[in-house]
Backbone bond lengths (Angstrom), bond angles and torsions (degrees), N, CA, C in turn:
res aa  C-N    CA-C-N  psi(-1)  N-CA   C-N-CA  omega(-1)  CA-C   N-CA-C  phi
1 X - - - 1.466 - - 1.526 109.74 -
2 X 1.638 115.35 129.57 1.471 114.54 168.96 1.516 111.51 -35.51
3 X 1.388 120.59 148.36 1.750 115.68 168.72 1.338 97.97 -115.63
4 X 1.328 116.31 -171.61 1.390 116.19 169.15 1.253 147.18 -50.40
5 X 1.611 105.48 -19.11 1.616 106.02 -174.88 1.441 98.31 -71.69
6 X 1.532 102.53 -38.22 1.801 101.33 -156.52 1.304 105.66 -75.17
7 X 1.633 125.85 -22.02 1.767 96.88 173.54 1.895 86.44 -92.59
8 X 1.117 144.96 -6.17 1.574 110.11 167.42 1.217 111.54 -42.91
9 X 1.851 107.79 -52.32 1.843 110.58 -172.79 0.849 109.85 -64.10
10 X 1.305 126.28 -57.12 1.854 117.54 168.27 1.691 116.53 -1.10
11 X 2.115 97.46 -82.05 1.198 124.08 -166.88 2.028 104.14 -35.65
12 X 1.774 78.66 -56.50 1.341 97.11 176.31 1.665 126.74 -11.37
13 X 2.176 85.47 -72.09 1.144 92.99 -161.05 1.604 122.49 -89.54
14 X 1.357 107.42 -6.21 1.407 136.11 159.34 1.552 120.55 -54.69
15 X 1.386 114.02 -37.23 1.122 119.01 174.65 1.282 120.87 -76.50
16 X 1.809 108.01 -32.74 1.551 116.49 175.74 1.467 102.96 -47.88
17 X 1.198 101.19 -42.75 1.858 105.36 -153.41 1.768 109.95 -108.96
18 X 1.289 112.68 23.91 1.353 123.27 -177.31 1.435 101.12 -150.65
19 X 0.815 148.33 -101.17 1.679 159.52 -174.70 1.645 114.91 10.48
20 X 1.088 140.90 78.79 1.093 149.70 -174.94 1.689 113.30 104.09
21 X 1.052 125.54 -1.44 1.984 138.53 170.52 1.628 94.41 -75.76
22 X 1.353 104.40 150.39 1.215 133.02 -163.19 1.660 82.22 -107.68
23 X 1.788 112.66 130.05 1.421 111.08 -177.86 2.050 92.04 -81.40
24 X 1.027 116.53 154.01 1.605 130.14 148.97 1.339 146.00 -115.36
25 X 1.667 86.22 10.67 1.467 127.50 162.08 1.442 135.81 175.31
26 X 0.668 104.08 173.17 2.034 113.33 -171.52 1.596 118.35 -144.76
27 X 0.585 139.12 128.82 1.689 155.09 -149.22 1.773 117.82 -127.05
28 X 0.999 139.80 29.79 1.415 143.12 -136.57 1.674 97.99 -101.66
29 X 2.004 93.37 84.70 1.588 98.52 -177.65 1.646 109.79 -83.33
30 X 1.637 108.84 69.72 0.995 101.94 169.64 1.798 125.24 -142.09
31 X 0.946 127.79 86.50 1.237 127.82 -158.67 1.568 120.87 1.93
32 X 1.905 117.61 -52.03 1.289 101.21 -163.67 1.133 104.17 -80.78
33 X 1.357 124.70 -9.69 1.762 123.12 -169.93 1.484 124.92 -108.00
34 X 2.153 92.14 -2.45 1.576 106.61 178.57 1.830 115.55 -10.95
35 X 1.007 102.88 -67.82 1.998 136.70 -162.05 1.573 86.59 -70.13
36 X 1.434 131.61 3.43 1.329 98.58 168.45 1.445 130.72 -86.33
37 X 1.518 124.79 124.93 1.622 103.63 178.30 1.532 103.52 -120.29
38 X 1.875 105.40 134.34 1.527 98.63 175.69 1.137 99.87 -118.52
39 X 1.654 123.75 52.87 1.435 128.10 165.26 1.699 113.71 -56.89
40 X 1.580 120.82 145.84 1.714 115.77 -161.48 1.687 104.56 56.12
41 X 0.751 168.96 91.07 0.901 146.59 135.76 1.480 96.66 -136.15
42 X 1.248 110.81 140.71 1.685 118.72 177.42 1.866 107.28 -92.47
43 X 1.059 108.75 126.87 1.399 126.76 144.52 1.412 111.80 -38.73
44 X 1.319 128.67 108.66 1.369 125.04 178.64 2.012 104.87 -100.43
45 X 1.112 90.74 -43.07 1.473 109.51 -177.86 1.184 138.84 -149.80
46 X 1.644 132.59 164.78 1.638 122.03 -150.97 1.475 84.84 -165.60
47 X 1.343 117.36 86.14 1.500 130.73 155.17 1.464 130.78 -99.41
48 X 1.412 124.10 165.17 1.825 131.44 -169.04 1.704 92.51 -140.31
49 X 1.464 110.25 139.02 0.944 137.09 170.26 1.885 130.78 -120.65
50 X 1.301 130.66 65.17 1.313 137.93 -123.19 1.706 114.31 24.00
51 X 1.324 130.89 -80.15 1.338 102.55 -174.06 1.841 85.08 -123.42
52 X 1.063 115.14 77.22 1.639 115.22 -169.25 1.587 97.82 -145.21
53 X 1.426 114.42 117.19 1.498 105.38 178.51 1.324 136.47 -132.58
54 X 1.454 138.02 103.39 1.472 138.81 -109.43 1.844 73.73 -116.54
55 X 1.507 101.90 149.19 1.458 124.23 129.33 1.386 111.09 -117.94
56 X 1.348 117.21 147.49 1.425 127.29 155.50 1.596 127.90 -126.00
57 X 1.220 104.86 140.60 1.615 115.34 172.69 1.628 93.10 -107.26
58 X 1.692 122.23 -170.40 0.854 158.85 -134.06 1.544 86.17 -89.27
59 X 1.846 99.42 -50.19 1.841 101.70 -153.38 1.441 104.65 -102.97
60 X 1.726 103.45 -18.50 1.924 99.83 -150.90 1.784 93.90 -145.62
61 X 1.513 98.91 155.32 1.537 99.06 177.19 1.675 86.78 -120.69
62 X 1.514 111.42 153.21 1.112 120.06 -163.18 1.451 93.58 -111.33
63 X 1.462 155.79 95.04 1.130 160.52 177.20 1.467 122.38 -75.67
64 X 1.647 123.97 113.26 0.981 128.84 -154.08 1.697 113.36 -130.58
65 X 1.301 131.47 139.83 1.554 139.30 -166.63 0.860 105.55 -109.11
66 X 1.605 175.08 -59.80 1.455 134.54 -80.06 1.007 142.54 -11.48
67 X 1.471 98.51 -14.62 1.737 94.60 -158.71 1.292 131.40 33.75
68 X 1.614 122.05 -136.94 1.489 137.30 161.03 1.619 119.49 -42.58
69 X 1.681 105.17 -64.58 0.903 112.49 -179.34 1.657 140.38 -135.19
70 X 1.427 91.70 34.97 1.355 103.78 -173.40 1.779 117.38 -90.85
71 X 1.394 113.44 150.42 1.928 114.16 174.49 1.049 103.88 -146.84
72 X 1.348 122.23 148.64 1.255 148.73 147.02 1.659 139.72 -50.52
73 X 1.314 116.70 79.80 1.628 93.49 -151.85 2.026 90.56 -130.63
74 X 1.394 86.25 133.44 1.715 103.62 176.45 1.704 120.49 -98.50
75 X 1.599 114.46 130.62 1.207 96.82 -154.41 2.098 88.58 -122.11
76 X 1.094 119.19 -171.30 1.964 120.18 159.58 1.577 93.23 -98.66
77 X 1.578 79.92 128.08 1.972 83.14 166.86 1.233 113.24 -15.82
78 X 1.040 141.68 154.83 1.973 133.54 133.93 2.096 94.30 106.88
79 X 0.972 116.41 -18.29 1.721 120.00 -148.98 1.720 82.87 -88.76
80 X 1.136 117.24 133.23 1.446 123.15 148.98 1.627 137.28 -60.39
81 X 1.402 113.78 116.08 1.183 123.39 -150.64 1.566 97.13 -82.99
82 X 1.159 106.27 134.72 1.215 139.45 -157.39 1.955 105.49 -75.80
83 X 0.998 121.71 -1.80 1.802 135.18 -163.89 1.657 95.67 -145.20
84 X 1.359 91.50 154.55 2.213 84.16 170.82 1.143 116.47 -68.61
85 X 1.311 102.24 135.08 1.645 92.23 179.56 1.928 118.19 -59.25
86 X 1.584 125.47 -21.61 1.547 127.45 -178.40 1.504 91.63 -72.93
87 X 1.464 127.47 23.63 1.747 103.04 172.83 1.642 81.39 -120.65
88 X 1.117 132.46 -6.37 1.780 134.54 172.92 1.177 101.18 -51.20
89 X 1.459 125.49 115.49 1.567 135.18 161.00 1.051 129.54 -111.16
90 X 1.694 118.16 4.34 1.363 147.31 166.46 1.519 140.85 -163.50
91 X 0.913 160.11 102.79 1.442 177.81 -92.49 1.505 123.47 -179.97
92 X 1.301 120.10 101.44 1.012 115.00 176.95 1.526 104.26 -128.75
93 X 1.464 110.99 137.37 1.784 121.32 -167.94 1.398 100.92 -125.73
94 X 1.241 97.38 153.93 1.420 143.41 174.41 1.098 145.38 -118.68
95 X 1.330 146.51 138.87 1.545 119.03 -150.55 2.281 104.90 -70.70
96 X 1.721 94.02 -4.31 1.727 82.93 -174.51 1.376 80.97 -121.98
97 X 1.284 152.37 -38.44 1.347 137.26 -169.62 1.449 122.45 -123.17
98 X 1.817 102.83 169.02 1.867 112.46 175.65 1.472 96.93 -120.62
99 X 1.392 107.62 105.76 1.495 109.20 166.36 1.935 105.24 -72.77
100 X 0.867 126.59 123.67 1.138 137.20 176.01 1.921 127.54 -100.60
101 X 1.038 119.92 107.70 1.534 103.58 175.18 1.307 101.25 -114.61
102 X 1.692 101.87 131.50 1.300 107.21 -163.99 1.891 104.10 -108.59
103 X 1.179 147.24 129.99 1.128 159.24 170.28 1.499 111.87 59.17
104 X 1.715 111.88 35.86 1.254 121.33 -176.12 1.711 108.16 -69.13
105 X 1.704 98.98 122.87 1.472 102.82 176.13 1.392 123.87 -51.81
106 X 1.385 136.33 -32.84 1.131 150.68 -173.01 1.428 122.58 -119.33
107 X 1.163 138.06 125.89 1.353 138.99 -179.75 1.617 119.49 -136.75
108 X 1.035 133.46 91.77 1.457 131.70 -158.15 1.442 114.60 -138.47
109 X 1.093 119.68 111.53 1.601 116.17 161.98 1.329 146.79 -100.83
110 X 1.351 119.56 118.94 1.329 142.38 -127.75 1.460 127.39 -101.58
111 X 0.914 143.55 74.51 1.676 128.10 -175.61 1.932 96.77 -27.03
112 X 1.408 89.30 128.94 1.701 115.47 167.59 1.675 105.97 -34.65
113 X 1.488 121.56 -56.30 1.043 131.73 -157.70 1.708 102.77 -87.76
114 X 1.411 114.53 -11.02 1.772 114.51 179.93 1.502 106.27 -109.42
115 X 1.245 109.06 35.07 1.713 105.43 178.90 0.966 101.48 -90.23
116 X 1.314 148.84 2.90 1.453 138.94 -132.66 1.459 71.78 -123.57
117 X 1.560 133.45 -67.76 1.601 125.94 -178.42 1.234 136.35 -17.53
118 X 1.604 111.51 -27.78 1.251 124.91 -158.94 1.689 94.23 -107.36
119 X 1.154 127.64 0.40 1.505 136.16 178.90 1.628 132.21 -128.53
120 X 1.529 88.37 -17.00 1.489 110.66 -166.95 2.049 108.08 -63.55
121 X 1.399 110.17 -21.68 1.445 106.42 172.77 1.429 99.24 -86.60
122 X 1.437 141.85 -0.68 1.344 106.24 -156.87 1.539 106.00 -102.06
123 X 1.360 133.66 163.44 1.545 119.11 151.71 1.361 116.10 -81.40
124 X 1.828 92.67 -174.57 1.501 114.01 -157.00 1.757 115.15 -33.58
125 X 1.302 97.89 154.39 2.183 92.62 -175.80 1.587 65.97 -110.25
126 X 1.853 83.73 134.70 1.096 97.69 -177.20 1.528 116.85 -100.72
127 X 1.676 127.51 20.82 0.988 162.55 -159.43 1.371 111.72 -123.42
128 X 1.770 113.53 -37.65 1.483 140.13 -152.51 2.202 91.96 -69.09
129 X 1.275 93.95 -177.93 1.424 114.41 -155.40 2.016 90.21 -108.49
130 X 1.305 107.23 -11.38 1.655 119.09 -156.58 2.039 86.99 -134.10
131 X 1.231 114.43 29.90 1.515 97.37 175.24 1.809 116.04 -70.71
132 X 1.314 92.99 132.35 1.846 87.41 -177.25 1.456 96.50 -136.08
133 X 1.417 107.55 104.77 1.376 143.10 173.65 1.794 101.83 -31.85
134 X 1.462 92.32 -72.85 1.559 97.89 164.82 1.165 142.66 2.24
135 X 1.212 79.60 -94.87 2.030 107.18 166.07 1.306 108.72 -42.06
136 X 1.761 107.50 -45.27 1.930 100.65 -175.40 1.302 114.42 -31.69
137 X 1.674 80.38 -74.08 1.792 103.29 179.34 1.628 140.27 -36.41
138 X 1.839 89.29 -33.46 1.522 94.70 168.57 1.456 125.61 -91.70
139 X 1.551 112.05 2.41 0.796 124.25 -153.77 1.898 100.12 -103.15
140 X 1.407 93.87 -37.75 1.898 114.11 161.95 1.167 103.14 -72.09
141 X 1.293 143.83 -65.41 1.536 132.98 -162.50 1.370 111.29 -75.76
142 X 1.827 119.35 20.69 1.220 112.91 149.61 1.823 118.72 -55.36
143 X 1.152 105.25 -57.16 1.683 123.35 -156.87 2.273 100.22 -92.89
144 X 1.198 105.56 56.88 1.420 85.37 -152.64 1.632 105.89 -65.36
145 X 1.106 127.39 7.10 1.348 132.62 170.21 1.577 124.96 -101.97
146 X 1.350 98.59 13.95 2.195 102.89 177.39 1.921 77.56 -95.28
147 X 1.317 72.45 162.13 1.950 91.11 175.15 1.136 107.34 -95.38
148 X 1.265 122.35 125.39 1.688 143.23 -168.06 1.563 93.25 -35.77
149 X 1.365 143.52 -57.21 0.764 158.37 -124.12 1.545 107.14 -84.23
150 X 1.578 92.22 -37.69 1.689 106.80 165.05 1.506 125.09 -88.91
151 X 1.375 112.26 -18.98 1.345 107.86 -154.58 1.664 76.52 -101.41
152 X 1.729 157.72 -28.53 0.988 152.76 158.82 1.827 114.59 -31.89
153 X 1.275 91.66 -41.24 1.789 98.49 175.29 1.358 112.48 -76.96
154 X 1.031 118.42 -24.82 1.770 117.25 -163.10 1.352 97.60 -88.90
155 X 1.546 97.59 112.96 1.818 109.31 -174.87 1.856 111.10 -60.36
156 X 1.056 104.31 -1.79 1.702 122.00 -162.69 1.844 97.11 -82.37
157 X 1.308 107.76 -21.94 1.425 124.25 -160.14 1.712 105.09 -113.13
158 X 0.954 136.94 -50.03 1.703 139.35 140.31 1.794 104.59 -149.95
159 X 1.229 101.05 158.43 1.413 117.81 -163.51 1.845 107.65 -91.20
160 X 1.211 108.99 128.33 1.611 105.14 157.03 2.142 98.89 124.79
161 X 1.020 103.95 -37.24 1.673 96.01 176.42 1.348 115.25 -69.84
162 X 1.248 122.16 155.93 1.058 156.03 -116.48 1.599 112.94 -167.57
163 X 1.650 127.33 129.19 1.330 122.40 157.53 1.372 125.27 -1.25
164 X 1.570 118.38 -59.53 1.292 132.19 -140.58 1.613 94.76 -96.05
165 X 1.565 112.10 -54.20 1.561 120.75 175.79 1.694 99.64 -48.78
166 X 1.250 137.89 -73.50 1.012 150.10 -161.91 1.589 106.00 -35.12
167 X 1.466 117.00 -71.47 1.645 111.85 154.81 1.346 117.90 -16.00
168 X 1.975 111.88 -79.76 1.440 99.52 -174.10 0.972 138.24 -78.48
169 X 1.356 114.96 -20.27 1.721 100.96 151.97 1.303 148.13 -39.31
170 X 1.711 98.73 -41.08 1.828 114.54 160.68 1.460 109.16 -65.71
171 X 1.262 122.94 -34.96 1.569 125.74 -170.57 2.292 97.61 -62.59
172 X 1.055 100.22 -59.88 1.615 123.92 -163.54 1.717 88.64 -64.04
173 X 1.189 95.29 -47.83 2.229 74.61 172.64 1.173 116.06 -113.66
174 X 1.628 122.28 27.68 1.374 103.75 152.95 1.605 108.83 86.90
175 X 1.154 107.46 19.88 1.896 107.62 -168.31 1.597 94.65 -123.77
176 X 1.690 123.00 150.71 1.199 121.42 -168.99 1.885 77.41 -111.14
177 X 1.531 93.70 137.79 1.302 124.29 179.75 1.989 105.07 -36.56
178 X 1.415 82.42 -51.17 1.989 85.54 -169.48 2.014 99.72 -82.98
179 X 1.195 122.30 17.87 1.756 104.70 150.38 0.844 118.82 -72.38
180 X 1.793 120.77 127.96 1.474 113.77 159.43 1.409 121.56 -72.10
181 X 1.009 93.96 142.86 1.597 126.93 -179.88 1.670 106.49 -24.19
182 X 1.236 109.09 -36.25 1.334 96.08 -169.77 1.602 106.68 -94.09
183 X 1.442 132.64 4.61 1.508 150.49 143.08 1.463 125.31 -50.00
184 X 1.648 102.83 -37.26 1.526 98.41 -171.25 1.202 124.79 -75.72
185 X 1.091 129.75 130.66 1.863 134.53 -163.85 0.904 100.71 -70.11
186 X 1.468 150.19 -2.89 1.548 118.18 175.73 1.465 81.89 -162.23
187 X 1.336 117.48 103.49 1.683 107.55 -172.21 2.003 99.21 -88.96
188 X 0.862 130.92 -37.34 1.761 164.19 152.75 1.624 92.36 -14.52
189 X 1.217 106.74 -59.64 1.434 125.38 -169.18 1.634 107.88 -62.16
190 X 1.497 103.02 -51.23 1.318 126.77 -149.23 2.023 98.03 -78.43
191 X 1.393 83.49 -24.70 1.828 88.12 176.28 1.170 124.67 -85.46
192 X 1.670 109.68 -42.96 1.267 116.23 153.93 1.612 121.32 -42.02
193 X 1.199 117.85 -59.82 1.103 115.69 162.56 1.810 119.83 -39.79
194 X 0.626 111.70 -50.77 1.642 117.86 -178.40 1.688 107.86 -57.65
195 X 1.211 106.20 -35.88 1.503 101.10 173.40 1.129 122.05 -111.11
196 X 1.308 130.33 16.45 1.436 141.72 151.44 1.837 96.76 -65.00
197 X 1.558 107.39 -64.92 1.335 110.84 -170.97 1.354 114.26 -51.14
198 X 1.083 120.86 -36.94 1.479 117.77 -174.03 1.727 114.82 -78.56
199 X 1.444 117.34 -51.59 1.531 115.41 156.79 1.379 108.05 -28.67
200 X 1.543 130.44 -66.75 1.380 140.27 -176.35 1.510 99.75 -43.15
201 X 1.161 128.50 -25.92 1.570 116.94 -170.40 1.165 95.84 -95.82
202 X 1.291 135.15 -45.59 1.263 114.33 -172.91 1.498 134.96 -86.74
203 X 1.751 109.32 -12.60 1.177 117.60 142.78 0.941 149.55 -56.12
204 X 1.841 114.45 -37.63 1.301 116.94 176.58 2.161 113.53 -137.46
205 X 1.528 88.13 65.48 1.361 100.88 -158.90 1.672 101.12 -55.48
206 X 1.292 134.36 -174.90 1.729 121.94 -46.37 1.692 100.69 -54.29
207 X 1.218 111.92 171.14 1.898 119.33 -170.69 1.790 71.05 -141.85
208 X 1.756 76.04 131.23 1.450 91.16 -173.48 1.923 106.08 -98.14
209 X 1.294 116.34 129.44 1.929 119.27 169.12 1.726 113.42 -7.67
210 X 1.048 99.80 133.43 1.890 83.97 146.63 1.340 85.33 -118.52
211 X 0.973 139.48 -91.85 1.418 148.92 177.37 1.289 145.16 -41.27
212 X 1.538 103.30 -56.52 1.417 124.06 152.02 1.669 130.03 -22.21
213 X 1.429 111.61 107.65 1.412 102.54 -170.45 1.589 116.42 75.87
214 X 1.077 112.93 -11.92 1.851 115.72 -168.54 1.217 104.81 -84.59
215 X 1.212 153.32 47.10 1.482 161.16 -163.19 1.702 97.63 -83.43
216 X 1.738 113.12 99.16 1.404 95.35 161.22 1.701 92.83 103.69
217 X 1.080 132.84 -32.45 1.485 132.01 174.15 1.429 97.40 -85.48
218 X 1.760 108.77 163.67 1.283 125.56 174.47 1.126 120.50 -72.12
219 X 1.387 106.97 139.46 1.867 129.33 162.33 1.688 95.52 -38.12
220 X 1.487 116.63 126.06 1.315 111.04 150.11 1.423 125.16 -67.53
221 X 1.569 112.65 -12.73 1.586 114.13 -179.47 2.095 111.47 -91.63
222 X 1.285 86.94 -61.94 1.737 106.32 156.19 1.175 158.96 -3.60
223 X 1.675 79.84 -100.55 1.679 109.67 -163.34 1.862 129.61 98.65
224 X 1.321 99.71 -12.57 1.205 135.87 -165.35 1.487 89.63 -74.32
225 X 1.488 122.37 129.32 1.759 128.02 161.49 1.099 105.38 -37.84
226 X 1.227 124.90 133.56 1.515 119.80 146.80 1.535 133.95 -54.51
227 X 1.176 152.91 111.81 1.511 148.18 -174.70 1.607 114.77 -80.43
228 X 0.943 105.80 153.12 1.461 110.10 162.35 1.668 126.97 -151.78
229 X 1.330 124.99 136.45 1.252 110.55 179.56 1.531 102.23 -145.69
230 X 1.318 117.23 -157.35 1.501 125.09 178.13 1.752 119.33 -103.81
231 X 1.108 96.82 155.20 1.660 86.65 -166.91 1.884 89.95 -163.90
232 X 1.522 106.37 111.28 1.675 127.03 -172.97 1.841 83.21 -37.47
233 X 1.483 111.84 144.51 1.189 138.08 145.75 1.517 120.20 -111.26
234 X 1.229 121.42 138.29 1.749 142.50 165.99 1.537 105.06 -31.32
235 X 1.331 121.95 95.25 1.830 97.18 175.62 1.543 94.52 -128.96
236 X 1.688 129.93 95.45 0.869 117.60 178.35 1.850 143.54 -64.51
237 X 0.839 101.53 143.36 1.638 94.70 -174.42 1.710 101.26 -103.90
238 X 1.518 98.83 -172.98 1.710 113.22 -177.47 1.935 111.01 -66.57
239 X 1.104 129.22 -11.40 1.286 130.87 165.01 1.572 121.44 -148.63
240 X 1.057 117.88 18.62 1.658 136.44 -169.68 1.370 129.04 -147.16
241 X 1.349 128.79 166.75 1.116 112.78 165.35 1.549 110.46 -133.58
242 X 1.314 136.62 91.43 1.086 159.54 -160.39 1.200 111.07 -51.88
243 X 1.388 133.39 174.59 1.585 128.17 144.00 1.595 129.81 -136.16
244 X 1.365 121.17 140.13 1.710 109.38 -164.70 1.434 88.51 -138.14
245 X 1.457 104.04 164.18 1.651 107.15 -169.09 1.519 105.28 -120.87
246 X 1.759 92.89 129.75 1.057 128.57 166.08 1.626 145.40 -73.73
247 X 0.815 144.32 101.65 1.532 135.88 -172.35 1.929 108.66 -40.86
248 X 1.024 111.20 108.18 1.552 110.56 165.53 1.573 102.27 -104.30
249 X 1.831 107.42 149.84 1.824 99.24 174.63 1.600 72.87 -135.60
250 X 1.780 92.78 155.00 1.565 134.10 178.97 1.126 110.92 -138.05
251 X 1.407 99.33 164.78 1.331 97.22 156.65 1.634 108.70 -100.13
252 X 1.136 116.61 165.74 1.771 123.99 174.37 1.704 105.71 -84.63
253 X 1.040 106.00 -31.88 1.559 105.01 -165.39 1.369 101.76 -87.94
254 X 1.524 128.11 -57.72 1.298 126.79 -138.93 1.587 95.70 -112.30
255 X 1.834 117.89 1.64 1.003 115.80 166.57 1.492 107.24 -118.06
256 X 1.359 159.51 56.30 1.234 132.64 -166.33 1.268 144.60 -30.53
257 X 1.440 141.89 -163.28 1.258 103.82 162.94 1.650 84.63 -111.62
258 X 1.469 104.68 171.22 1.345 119.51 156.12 1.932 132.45 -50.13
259 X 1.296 86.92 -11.98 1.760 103.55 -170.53 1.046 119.94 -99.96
260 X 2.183 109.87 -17.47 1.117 109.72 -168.97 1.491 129.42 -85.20
């Protein structure tokens, strides 16, 4: 699943190529919003909210997911789009470009003034312009018995990580994914850390694994195999908040487990 850096760049790069252009069309392949047209309408703005990604015009914010497998990709009028076009679930043109979102999980359009609904449970974006470290922390040492590992994913707890972040963050301080929260020796540390890593991604993109995916390859610190197993992730439903298992990788050595 995209994490936060990649719809920041998205937002990013959406904004390069939208942000003050007059739309000359709109494309909204999505049943409830078929009938929408934001022909004339100027692009005022192109913001990300951990993995939450706003356009706005004048009247409407255009609310966008990736989910699993959704991207953002901008093309010159006329240029052949690079994905099939039957996975296109939105299109918005310009007299020089086709912003394209291709198999975006979410598609919603928003009164300007109700965007805040669609964000208002989450914590700090840890990407955001308003990050407050703080709050993370108090926001984790609610549950001090979920395993860091889970409560790092749960956007409810700070906004923008991801599967993949979640690993290296435990890898970089030395914490095995399944400690609960209220175990980890320097939880303060452990957040900071989390948003060092993520700045690092979006400054100096691609950010290469330590862990991630490394099942069976060497510790860069080590030498030690890398491990990997499953560990419940946050997947909320319509009145609950469920749990399904995720691949976490460690190291064995330089992370222990909590059990041992």
């Amino acid at each position: 699943m995209p994490e936060g850096d990649t719809v920041y760049l998205a937002a990013a790069r959406l904004r390069a190529a939208l942000a003050g252009k007059t739309l000359t069309a709109s494309d909204f392949r999505v049943p409830r919003y078929a009938t929408v047209d934001l022909r004339d309408q100027v692009v005022e703005s192109v913001g990300s909210y951990g993995k939450h990604l706003f356009i706005r015009t004048p009247t409407v914010s255009i609310h966008t997911h990736l989910k699993m497998e959704g991207t953002w990709r901008v093309f010159h009028c006329g240029q052949r789009w690079t994905k099939p076009r039957v996975t296109a679930r939105l299109v918005l043109r310009t007299d020089e470009v086709e912003a394209v979102g291709f198999s975006l999980g979410k598609v919603e359009v928003l009164r300007v003034a109700d965007e805040h609904t669609v964000i208002d449970h989450l914590g700090p974006d840890l990407l955001g312009p308003d990050w407050d470290v703080a709050e993370a922390v108090r926001r984790l040492e609610r549950y001090p018995d979920q395993p860091i590992g889970v409560a790092l994913l749960d956007q409810r707890n700070l906004a923008g990580i991801g599967n993949i972040y979640r690993s290296e963050i435990c890898f970089l301080r030395r914490v095995h994914p399944a400690t609960p929260v209220g175990q980890v020796p320097d939880l303060l540390a452990l957040v900071h850390e989390a948003h060092r890593v993520m700045l690092e991604a979006v400054r100096k993109p691609p950010r290469r694994e330590l862990v991630y995916g490394r099942t069976r390859r060497s510790c860069q610190r080590c030498g030690t195999p890398i491990a990997s197993r499953l560990l419940g992730d946050p997947a909320p439903t319509s009145d609950r908040i469920a749990y399904r298992e995720r691949g976490i990788y460690f190291c064995p050595r330089c992370q222990p487990s909590p059990d041992a």
